[in-house]
N, C-alpha and C positions, 0 to 999 in steps of 0.2 A: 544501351548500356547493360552489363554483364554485371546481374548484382550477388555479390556474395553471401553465404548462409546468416553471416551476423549481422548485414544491413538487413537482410528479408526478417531475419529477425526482431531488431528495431520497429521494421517499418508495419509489421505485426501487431506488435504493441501498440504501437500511436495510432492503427487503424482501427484498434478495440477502447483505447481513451485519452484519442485526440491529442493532449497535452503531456511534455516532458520535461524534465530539467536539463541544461548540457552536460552538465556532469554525469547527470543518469546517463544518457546517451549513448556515454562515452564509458560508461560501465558495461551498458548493456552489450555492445560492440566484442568490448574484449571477454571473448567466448574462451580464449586460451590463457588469458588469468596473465598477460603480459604486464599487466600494468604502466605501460613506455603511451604515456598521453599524445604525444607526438606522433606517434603510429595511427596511433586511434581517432583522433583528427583527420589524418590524411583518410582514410574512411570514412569519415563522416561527410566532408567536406563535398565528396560528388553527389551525395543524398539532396544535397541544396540548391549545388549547381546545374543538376537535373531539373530542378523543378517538383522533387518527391517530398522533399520538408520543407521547412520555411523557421531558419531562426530567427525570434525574435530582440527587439532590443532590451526588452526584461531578460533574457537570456533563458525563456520558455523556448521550446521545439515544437512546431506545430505540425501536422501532414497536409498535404494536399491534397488535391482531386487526381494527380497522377500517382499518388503512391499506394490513397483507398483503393484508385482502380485495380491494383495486382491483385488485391482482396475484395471481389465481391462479394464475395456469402458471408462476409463480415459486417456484425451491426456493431455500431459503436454501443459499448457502456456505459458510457458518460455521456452528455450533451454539453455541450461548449456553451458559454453566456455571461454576461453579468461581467464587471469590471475588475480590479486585479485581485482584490482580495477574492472572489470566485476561481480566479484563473490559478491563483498560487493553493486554493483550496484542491481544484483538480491532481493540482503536480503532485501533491500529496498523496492522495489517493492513486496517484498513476504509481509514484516511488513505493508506495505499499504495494499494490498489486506485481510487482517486479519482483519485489522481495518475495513476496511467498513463490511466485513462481520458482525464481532462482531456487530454490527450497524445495521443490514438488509439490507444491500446493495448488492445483489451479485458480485461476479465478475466472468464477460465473457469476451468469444474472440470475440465478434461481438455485432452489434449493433442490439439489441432486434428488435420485430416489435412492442413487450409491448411498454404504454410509462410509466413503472414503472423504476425507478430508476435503475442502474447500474454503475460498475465501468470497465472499460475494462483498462487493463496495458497497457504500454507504448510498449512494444512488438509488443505486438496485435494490437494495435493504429498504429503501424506505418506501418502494413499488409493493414490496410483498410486505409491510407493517407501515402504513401510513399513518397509524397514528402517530408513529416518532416524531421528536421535536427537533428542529438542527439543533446541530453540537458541532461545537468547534475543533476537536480533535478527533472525532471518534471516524475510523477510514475504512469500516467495513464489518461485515461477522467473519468471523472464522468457524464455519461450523464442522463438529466433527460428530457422524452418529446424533445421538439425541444433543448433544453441547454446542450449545451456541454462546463462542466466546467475541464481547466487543471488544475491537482492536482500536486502540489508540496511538497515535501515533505523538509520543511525545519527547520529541529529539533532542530539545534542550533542555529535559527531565525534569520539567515544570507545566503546568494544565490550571488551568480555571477553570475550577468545578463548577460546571452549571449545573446548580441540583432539582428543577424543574424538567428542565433539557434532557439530563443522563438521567434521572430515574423515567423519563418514559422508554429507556430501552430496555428496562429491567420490571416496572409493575402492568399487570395485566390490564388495568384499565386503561392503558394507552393500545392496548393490542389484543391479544391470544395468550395461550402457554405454546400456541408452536411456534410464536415468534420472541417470547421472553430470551430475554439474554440470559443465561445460566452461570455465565461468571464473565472476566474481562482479563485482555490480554496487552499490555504495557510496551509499549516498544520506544528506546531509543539509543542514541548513539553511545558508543564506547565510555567513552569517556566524561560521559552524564552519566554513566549507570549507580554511582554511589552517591551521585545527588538526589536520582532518584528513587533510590531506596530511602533514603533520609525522609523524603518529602511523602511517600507513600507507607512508611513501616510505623511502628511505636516511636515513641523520643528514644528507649531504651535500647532501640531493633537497630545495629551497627549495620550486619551485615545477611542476606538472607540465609537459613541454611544451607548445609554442602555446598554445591560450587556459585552461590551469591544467583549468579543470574547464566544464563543458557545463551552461549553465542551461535546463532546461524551461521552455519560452514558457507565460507563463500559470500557472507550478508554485505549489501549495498551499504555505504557505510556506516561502517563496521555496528550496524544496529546490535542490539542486546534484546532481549527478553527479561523483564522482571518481574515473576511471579508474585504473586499476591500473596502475605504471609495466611498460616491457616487454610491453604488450599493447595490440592494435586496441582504439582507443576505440569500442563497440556505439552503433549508432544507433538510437534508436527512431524 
């Protein structure tokens, strides 16, 4: 089978972190901004009946042994394990690493010597700062230069602050100052974004200044950025 730049592309992805969602899939696929699901289906569809992915009945995407083989020199990022709340934690971290991609962002296991922009996952973050404690939202650093911002993924623009948990990505006694978090980076969907403003600003704070919140050109859906009030809004 003859596979095209936006399956190799897919198949890319899932052989760097394992796990997808079908609707990411089916984002990732459409390279030409088509949006027609039905097209993009029809694509997707020989990836399985190959034998390169494997949907599941969760409606996760998994890859197989024939699709990691196109990618040898690829190590995965992620390590697959542990039951569904594990598995729907990876898809997480996999739809984040997508997004920044889409965005120019790469994501790696390590901290570049560039000081260009990167996203390293939460996995990987916690290879190079083990003293971190899980957290249930937090899907990676975003480090840019000396700023390492933690990125959240909070798509229904609600988080249970675990305050044990999330201050060890931020006090040195759980780590270094090369691995302190420097500030944090908020992400979720459209149409959460003024709940999540509400939930994260003063009672008084309506709206953030000038333009509220920062939409990624192109963002998987339709994610937002919500700056934190009282701090430089981070550009990627």
């Amino acid at each position: 089978m003859k596979l095209h730049d936006n399956q190799l592309h897919l198949l890319r992805h899932l052989a760097r972190f394992n796990l997808f969602d079908y609707s990411g899939c089916l984002k990732m696929l459409d390279m030409d901004g088509t949006g027609n699901r039905t097209k993009l289906s029809y694509a997707f569809r020989p990836l399985t009946k190959n034998k390169y992915l494997s949907k599941r009945k969760d409606g996760s995407v998994s890859i197989l042994a024939k699709g990691r083989a196109l990618f040898p020199e690829i190590k995965p990022l992620i390590a697959v394990g542990g039951g569904a709340s594990e598995t729907r934690r990876i898809i997480e971290v996999s739809r984040m690493a997508a997004l920044m991609e889409k965005n120019g962002v790469p994501a790696v296991g390590s901290i570049p010597a560039s000081p260009e922009p990167c996203f390293i996952p939460s996995a990987c973050w916690r290879n190079i700062a083990p003293g971190i404690l899980s957290t249930t939202r937090f899907a990676g650093m975003l480090v840019v230069g000396e700023h390492r911002l933690a990125v959240y993924d909070i798509g229904d623009g609600t988080m249970d602050w675990q305050v044990r948990a999330e201050g060890s990505l931020f006090y040195t006694r759980y780590g270094s100052y090369a691995t302190k978090a420097t500030g944090m980076l908020l992400i979720c969907r459209k149409e959460a974004r003024i709940k999540a403003a509400r939930n994260y600003y003063p009672p008084d704070y309506v709206e953030p200044p000038t333009a509220s919140s920062r939409k990624l050109s192109g963002a998987q859906q339709a994610y937002t950025l919500v700056p934190l009030p009282h701090q430089a809004e981070s550009k990627l």
